[in-house]
C-alpha positions as CSV (number, residue, x, y, z in Angstrom):
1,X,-16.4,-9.0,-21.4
2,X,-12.9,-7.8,-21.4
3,X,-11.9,-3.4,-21.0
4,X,-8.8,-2.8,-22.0
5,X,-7.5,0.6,-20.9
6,X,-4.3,2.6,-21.5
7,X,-2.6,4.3,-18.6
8,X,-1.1,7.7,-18.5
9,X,1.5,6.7,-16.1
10,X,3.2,3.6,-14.8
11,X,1.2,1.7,-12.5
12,X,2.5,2.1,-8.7
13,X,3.7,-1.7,-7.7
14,X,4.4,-3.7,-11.0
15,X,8.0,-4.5,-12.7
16,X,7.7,-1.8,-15.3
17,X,6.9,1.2,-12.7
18,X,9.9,-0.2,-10.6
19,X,12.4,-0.2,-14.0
20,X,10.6,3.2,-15.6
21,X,11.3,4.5,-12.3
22,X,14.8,3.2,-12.2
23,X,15.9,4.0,-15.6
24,X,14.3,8.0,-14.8
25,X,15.9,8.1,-11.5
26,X,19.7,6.7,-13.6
27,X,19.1,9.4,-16.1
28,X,18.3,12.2,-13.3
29,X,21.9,11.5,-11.2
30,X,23.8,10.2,-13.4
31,X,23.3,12.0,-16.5
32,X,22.0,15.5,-15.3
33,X,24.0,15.4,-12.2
34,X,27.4,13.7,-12.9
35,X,26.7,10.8,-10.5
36,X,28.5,7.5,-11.1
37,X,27.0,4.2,-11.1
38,X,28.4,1.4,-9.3
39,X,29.9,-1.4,-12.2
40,X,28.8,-3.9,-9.5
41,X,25.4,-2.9,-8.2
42,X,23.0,-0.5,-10.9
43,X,21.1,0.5,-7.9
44,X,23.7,2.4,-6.3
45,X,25.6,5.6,-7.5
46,X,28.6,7.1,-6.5
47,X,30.0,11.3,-6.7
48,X,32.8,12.8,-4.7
49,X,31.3,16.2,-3.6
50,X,33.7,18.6,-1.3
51,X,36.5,15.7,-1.6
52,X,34.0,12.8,0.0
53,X,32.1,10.0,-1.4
54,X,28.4,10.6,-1.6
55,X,26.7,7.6,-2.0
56,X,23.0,7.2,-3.0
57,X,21.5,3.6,-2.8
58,X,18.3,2.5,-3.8
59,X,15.3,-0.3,-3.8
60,X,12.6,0.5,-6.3
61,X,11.6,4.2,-5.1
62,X,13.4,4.0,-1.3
63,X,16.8,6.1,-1.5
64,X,19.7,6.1,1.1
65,X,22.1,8.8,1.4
66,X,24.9,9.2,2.4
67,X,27.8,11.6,3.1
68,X,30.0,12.9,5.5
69,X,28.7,16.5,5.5
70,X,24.9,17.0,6.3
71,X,24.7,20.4,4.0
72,X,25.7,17.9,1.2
73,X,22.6,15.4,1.8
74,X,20.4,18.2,2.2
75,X,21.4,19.1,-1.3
76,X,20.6,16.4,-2.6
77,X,17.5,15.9,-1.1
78,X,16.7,19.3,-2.7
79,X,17.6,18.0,-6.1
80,X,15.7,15.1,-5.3
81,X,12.5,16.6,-3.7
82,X,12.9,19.2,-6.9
83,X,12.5,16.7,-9.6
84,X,10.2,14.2,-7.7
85,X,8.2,15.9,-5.3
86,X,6.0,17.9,-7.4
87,X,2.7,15.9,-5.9
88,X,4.1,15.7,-2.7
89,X,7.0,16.1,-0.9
90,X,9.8,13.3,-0.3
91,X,9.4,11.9,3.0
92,X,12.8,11.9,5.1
93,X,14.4,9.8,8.1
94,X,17.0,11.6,9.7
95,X,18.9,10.4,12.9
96,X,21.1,7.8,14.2
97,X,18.3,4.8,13.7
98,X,16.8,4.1,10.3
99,X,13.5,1.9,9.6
100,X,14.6,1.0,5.4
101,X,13.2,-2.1,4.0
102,X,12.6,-4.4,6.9
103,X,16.1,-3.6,8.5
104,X,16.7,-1.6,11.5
105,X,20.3,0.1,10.6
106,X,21.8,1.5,13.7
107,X,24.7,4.4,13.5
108,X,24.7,5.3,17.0
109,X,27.8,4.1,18.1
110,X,31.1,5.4,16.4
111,X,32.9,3.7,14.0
112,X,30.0,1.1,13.3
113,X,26.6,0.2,11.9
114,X,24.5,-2.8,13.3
115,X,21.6,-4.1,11.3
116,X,18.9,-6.0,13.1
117,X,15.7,-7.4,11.9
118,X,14.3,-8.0,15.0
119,X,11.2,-6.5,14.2
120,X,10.4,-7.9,10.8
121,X,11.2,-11.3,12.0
122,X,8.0,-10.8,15.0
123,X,6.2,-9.7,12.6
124,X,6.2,-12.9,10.5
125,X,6.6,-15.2,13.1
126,X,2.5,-13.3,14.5
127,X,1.4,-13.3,10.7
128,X,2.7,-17.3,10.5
129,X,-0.4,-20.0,10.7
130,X,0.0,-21.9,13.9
131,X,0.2,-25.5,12.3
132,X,3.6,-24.0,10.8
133,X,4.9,-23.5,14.4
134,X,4.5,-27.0,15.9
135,X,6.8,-30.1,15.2
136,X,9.9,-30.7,13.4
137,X,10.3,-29.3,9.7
138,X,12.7,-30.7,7.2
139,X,15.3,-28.7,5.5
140,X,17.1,-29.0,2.0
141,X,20.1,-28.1,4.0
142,X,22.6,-30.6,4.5
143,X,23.9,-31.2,8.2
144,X,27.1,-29.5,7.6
145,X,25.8,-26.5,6.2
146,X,26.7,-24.3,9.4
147,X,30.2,-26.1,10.9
């Protein structure tokens, strides 16, 4: 027996959500809000506000933001939060140290931004099946590859 059923909304975690989402999310900042989009990566939009770049890039539904003024981000989060926080409200990582998408991006020390993935990395190397780990593995690399 087959059911076929048709959905109100897009369904959270397959290809269509992710580009229904992205094409709603384009139309929001760049059409209602002026933003630009980046000719070299459509996940990432671009605005001077108060004479600085603001920056908003995206995977799927996780945003970055950026900007030199904190009032500024706060605005847009308000636009954001606005529009798509109606069920809930956006969740938000402020500081100095961001957790985004497997990376650990660092701002803490002036003038630079280190990204680590120390933690993803222990985490498949505990979720990897011990036969993996033992012995030598061949590589499609050539020997050259890193001199």
């Amino acid at each position: 027996m087959v059911i076929y059923t048709e959905l109100d909304k897009a369904l959270y975690g397959t290809l269509q959500a992710a580009l229904l989402f992205w094409e709603n999310l384009v139309e929001f900042l760049v059409t209602k809000h002026g933003f630009v989009m980046n000719p070299y990566d459509k996940c990432v939009v671009n605005k001077t506000i108060n004479g600085k770049q603001c920056t908003i890039g995206w995977h799927v539904d996780d945003l970055k933001i950026s900007h030199v003024e904190n009032d500024v981000i706060e605005g847009v989060y308000d636009l954001l939060n606005e529009n798509y926080g109606k069920e809930s409200p956006l969740t938000v990582s402020r500081g100095k140290i961001h957790e985004y998408l497997g990376m650990t991006i660092d701002y803490s020390e002036d003038g630079k931004v280190k990204f680590t993935m120390s933690d993803y990395i222990e985490d498949l190397l505990e979720e990897m099946p011990e036969d993996l780990s033992k012995g030598a593995c061949s590589t499609p690399a050539a020997n050259y590859l890193f001199q």
